[in-house]
N, C-alpha and C positions, 0 to 999 in steps of 0.2 A: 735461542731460536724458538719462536711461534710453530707448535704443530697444529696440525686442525686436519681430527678424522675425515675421509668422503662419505662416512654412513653416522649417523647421530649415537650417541653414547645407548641412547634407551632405544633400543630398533621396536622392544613391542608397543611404546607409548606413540614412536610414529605411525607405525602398523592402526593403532587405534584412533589416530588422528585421522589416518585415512579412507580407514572404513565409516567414523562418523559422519568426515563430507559425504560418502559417495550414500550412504544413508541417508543424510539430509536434503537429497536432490544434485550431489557431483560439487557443491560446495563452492572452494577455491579452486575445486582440482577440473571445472571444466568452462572456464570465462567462454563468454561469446558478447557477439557486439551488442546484447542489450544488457550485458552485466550480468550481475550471478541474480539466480534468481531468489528473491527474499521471503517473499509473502505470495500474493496471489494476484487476482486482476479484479479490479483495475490496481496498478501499483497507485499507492498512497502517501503524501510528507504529510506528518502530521507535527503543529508546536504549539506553543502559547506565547501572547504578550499577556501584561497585567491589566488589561481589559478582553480579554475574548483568547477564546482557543481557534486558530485556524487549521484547516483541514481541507487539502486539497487531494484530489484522485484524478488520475488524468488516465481516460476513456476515450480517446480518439474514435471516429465514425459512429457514434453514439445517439441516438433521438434523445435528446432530453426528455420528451414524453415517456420515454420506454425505463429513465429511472426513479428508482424510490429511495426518497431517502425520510428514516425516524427518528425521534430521540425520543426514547423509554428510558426513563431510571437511571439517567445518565448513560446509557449506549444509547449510541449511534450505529444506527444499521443502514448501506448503503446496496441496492441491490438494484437490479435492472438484466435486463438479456441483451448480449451482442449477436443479431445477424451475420446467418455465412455468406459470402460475398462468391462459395465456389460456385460452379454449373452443376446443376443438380444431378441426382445419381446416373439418368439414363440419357444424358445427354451424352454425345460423340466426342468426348473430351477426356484427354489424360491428365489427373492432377498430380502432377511428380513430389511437389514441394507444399505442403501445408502446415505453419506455422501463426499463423493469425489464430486467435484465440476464438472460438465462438460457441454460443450458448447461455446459459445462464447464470450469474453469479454472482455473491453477499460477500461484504465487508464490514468485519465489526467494530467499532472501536469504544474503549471504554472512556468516558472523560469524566474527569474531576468533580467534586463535588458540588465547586461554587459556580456551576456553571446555572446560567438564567435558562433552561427550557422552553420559555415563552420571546426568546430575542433569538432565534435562529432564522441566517440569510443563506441560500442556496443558490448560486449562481453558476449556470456551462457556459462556458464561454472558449471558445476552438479548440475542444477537446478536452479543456477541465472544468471539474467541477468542483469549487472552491465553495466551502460552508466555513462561516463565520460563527460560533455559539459564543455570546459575549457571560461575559462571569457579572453574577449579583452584585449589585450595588454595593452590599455590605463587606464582600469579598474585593471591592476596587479598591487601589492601594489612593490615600489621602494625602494629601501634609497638611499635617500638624501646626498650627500658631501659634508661636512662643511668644508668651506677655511678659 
């Protein structure tokens, strides 16, 4: 016959499992409908194919004029301010519920070495902003011709 405890063999290793989430920002221990939170804003996918690194951030209600984005030394710095959309302080208005993000905020990313600095595409487009940095020529993958 299979027993299986109700509380885990090591109670202080879950104890410490559980104060790391609630340290980390609540972790797994408190989902909501936009997912646990991981990083910062704008959330970011960042991958590579074997010609270019793509990098998108998705900033909904955003001016594209209002962001900046660089690439020093291989980082990538993404920064721009989001507008508050509440009624200002002394208007007649109760705000109960504020959850929308606003103010100003940078995202760093650090990218690979064989990336081309002078081949970056920066496109917003409804809500994201999707950059292309393609990798050096010397760094694109070849084939080889066997004689």
């Amino acid at each position: 016959m299979f027993y299986r405890s109700l509380f885990p063999r090591d109670v202080f290793a879950e104890l410490d499992r559980i104060q790391r989430g609630l340290q980390q920002g609540g972790g797994d221990l408190s989902p909501n409908i936009r997912g646990t939170a991981r990083g910062g804003y704008p959330a970011m996918n960042v991958g590579s194919t074997p010609r270019s690194v793509e990098i998108y951030a998705f900033a909904p209600g955003i001016d594209p004029a209002s962001l900046d984005v660089q690439l020093e030394k291989g980082v990538l710095t993404v920064a721009g301010e989001r507008t508050s959309v509440l009624p200002p302080k002394d208007a007649p208005a109760t705000v109960h519920i504020d959850e929308r993000f606003s103010g100003r905020f940078r995202r760093v990313v650090t990218l690979p070495d064989d990336v081309d600095p002078n081949a970056v595409d920066a496109r917003y487009t409804d809500g994201v902003l999707h950059i292309s940095v393609q990798r050096k020529a010397a760094a694109q993958p070849r084939r080889i011709h066997i004689q």
